[in-house]
N, C-alpha and C positions, 0 to 999 in steps of 0.2 A: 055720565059716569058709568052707568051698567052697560054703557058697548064695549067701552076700553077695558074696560075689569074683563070683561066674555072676550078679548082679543086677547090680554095678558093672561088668561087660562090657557086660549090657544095656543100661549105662546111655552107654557109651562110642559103641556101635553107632549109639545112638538119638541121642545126641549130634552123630556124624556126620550122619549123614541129616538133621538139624536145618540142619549149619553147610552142607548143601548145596542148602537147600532144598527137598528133600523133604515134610516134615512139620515143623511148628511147634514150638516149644521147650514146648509147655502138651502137645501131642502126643509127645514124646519121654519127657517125665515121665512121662507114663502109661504108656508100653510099657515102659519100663523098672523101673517099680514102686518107683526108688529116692524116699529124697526130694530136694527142691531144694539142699540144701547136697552132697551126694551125686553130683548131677546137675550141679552146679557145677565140681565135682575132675573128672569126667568129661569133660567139655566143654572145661574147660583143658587136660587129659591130650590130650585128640583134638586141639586147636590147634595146641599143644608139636611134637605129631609130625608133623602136617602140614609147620609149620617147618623142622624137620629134615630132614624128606622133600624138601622144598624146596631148601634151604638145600645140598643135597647134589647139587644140580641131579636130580637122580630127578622123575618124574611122581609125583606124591601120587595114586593110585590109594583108592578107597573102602577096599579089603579091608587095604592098607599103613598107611593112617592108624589103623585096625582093631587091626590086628594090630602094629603100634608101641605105639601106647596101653595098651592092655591085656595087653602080654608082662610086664607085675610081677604081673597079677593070676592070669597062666598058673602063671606060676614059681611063687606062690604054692598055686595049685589041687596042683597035682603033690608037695606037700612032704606 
């Protein structure tokens, strides 16, 4: 369970770095090793909180949308 959770963060990170144009969506697949349906929940995850981040008048910072996104796959790591 704690490798998939640490590949679905990859996936979230990579995700990011995609929705800010960093590296391409074919390119974030790849660093993150999950697959596309995978990569898909991830991508929405990273959106979701950007919104929020948003929405909360806060700066959406790279490590915030990060670290918003994948705090269920932390909680999860740690059980």
């Amino acid at each position: 369970m704690a490798k998939e959770n640490a590949r679905k963060v990859l996936g979230v990170t990579a995700a990011v770095l995609a929705q800010m144009g960093h590296i391409s969506k074919e390119e974030a697949l790849e660093i993150s090793g999950v697959d596309a349906k995978t990569y898909d929940e991830a991508a929405h995850k990273a959106q979701m909180a950007e919104q929020e981040l948003k929405s909360a008048k806060k700066e959406a910072s790279f490590y915030d949308i990060v670290s918003k996104a994948t705090s269920e796959y932390f909680g999860l790591m740690n059980k």
